[in-house]
Each structure stands twice: as C-alpha cells, then as structure tokens.
N, C-alpha and C positions, 0 to 999 in steps of 0.2 A: 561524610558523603556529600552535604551541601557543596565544601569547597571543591572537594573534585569534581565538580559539576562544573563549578565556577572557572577552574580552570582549565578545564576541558572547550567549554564555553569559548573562554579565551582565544583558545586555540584557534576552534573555529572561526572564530570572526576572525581573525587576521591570515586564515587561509581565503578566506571570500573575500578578501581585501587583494588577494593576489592573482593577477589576470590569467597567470599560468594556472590557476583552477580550473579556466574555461578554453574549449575551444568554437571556433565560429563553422560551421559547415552550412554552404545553402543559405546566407544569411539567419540561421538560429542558433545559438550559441546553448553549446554542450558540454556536461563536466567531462573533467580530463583528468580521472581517475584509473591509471591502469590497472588499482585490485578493482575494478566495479566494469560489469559487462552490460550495465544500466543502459539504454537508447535513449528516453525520453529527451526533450531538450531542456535548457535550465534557464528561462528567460521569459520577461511579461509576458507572453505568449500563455507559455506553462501554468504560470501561476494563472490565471484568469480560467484555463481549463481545470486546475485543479480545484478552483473554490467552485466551479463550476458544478465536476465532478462530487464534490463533498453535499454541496445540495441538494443534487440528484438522487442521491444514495441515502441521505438523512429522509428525505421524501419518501424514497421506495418503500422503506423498513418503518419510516414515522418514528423515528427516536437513531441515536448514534452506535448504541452499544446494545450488546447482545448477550453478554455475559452476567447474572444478577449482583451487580453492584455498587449498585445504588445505596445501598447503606454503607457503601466504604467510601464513598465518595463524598459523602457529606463529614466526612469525621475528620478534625481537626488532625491534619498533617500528613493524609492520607499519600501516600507517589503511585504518579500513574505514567508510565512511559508508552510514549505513540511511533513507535519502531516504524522507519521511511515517512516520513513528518510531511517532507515534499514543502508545499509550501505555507501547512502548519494550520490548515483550515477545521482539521476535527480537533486539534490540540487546543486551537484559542478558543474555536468553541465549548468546549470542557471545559477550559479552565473559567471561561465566563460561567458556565451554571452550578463551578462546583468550588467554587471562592477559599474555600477550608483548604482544599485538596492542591499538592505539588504538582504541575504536570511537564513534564520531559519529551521533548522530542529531540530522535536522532537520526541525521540522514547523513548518506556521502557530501550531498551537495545541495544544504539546506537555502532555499529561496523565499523565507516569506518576508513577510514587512514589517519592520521593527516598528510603524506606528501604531499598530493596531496588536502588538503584545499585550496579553492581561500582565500586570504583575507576579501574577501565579506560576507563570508561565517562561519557561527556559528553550532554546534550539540547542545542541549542539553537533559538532560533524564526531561522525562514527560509521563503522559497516558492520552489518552485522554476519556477514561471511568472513569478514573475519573474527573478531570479538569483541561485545559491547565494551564500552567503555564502563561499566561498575562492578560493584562489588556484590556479590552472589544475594542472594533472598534480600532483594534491595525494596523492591516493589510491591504495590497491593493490586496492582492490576496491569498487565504488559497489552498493547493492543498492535494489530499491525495489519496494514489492507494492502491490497493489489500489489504486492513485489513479487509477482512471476518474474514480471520483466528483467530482474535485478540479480535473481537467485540460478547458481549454475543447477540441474537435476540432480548431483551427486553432492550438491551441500546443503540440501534441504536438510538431513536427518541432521548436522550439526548445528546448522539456523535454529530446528525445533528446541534441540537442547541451550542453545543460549537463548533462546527465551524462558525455557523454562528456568536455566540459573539465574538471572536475577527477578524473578516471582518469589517474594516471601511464602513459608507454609501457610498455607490459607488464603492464597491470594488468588488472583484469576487471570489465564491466560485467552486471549480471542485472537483469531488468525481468519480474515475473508480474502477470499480468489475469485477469479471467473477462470471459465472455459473459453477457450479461442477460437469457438465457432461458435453459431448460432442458430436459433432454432427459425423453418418458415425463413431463408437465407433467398433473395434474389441474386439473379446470374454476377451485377455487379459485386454486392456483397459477396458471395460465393469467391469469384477470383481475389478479392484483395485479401477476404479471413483464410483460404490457402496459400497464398504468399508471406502473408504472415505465421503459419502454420510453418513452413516450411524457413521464416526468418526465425523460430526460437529454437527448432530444432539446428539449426548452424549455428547460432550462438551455443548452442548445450543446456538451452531451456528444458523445460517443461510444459507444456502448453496444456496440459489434461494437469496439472499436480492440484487444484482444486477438490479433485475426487480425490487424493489420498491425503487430506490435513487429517481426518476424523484419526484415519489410519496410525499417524504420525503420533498422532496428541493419545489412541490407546497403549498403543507399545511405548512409551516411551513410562518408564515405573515409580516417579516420584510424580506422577500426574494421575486425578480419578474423576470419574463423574464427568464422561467427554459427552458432548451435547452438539448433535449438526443439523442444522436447517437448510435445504437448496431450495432454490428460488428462481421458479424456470419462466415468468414472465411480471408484467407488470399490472398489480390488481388491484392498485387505489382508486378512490374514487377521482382522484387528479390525472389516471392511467395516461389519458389522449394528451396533454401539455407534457408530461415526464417520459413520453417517448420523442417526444421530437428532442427535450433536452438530452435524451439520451442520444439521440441522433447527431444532436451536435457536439456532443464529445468526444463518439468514434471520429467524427469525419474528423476535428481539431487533430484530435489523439494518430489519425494516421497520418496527415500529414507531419508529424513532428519526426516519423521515419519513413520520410519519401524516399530519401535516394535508394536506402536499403531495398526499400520494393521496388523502388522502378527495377532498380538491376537484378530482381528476382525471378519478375516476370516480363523483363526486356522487352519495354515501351518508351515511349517520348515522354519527358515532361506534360506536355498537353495530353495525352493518349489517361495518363495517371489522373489530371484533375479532373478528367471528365468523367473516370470511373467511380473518381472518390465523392464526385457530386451524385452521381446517380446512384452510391451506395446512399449516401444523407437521403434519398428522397426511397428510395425501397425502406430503410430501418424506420421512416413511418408510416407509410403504405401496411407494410404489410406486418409492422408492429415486433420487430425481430427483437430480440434478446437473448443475449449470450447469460448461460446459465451461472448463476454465482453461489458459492458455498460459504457460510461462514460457522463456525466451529469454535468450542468457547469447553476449556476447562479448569478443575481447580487442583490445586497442588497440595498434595499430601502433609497434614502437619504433623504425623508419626513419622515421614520417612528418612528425617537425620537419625530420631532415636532406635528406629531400624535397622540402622546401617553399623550401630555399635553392635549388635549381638552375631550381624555374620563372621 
C-alpha cells in the first residue's frame, strides 16, 4: 500500500510540475482537467481562502471531525484519507494532532505547500468520479467536505460507493455539504445564490445533494449506524467574528467563478463587484448562512463474511 502511495505521489507531483495542468482565465489560473467539472480556481488566491475556509469550519463545529474516532487516531499506523484535500489544511492539521496516524489526501488538482507538510502526511492527484487510487478496506477513516462543486448529480451514488470501498470493516466514513441558498438572504445575496443555483444546475450539479448524504450513507449495505447533524446557523460564542469570516469566503469563493456569473445573469464586470460587495456586507448584517449537513458512518465488519453465504 505504502509504495503505491509513493508512486502514485510521484505521479502527482510531476503532473503539477506541468503547465498543461493549469489554465489562466481572468487572470486566475484553473485546472485543466477534462474528467473534472470542478470551477474553483487553483492558485494563492484559493489556497488562502481554503485555510481560510478550514478555520472557519474547525470554529463553527469546535473540533475537525465528526465521526467518533478518536481512538483510531491515536493508534499506531492508523490511514486516514481526506478525499478533495484542495489545499490540504484539514489533512496537515490531522496529521499534526494525530502523530501515530497515516494521513492521505487526494485531489484532481492538489495545491498545498510542501513547507508546511507533517511528515505523516502524503497529497496525491486522483478523482474520485472516477476511481480512487487504492486498494479496497484500505482505510480506518475516509473524510471528505464541500465537493458539490466537483461531483456530476448522477455520480454521487458511485462516489458514495468509492468511499465506502476503501473504508476498512470497522472503519468510518464522514461526508459534509452545504445548501446553495441561504437562510434571511438579502436582494444582493438573493440574485448571485440564484445565479449560482442555476450555474450547478448547467454544470449537472446538485446544489440540494446535502439533504440526501444521510440517504446515500443508509441504502448503501456494507454501511450501518448513519449519524446526521444540520447546522442552519452560527451559535458560538465567537458567532459575530465567524460571520464576517464567513462572509469573506462567499465573497472570495464567488469571485473565483465571476465570468460564469456574470454571463448568467448578463451584467458588466463592475455591475458584478458591486453586487458581490454588497452580498459581503448583507452575509453580516443580517447574519446569513447557507445550511450544512455533515453525516458520518461505520462500515460493517460481518459484511465480507456475508457475502459468502448468498
């Protein structure tokens, strides 16, 4: 397993070594993956909103993970893979609190900073629309956040099932979404979350698939014990600072697919920043939040020796 990591690893890094990985639109540079219908863009920009984004989220919930693992995590040799890694901010952080523990991250178009790698700690390129890069019951813990963006509607129920093939029996699967509208939406906010509404649905998104992980994670029969928590505002006692950061990662996050919008909703370039400023300043006015689900199960360790008696 190690060395296919290793060279799988390999791989990756000398795909990101090659320009043809990326292309520039707008001045921000995007992968140039034709299997991946991914938008975000893949350049300091991104990375700063993504550790951004991971802070925000570590805050909301007060702890990373949601699934009860903490005693797999401390156990000598433990694999934990972080499916859409992006730019690897919940992976290093894991791998710093959990020293013992392997931890994996796989992305089409992995961006983080090799300075600040744990040694614990591995990236490599993979899609999981198409098929992970391992070998089946590989894992004690598979995690994976926010790839609406990434995943077409009609390959979710294959995504679910490769995560659950490399989950070891006994191991634990966690999957969080948000919803693409929000609650208490000002007029700004209102037209750009329906523009965007209406850019997943022309990609072949899913922009509601949030509400049907639970769904996913019960039908699915080498999986039991499905566990979902929604999360419709922000109720720390930090609430008033974690909305405004929340606020600056919509606005970052939407400019990273302007042109998409503008020509969705056929405006000028200026017509766009001025609405994407005054959504930043509604999402904390009036304290909006897009509803997030996250959903966590464990994988049956009778269900190979099941599978002999059918």
């Amino acid at each position: 397993m190690d060395n296919e990591i290793s060279k799988n690893q390999s791989k990756g890094a000398s795909d990101l070594s090659n320009e043809n990985t990326f292309k520039i639109v707008d001045g921000r540079k995007y992968h140039n993956e034709n299997n991946s219908i991914y938008f975000l863009p893949s350049d300091n920009e991104e990375i700063d909103r993504l550790h951004l984004q991971h802070y925000m989220q570590k805050n909301i919930y007060q702890r990373n993970f949601f699934a009860p693992v903490e005693h797999l995590l401390k156990q000598e040799g433990a694999k934990v893979l972080d499916v859409g890694t992006g730019a690897g901010s919940w992976l290093f952080e894991m791998a710093a609190d959990y020293p013992k523990a392997k931890f994996i991250g796989v992305d089409i178009s992995p961006i983080h900073s090799s300075h600040i790698k744990p040694n614990n700690a591995e990236i490599i390129k993979g899609n999981v629309v198409e098929r992970l890069p391992f070998d089946d019951n590989t894992f004690d813990y598979v995690f994976q956040r926010f790839l609406s963006p990434g995943i077409p509607e009609n390959k979710w129920p294959f995504v679910i099932n490769e995560l659950v093939r490399v989950v070891r029996p006994g191991g634990f699967l966690e999957v969080l979404d948000c919803e693409y509208k929000a609650s208490t939406m000002g007029p700004a906010t209102t037209k750009i979350l329906d523009a965007v509404f209406v850019m997943f649905q022309e990609f072949g998104l899913d922009p509601n698939v949030c509400y049907k992980l639970q769904n996913y994670l019960k039908e699915n029969e080498q999986l039991h014990d499905v566990h979902c928590e929604i999360k419709k505002e922000i109720d720390t006692k930090d609430a008033e600072e974690l909305y405004k950061l929340y606020s600056k990662n919509y606005v970052i996050a939407t400019k990273g697919f302007k042109s998409k919008l503008m020509s969705i909703m056929k405006i000028s370039n200026d017509e766009f920043d001025n609405l994407v400023e005054k959504m930043g300043e509604e999402y904390v006015k009036l304290k909006t939040f897009s509803p997030q689900v996250r959903v966590y199960a464990q994988k049956k360790t009778n269900y190979c020796d099941n599978l002999k008696f059918l």
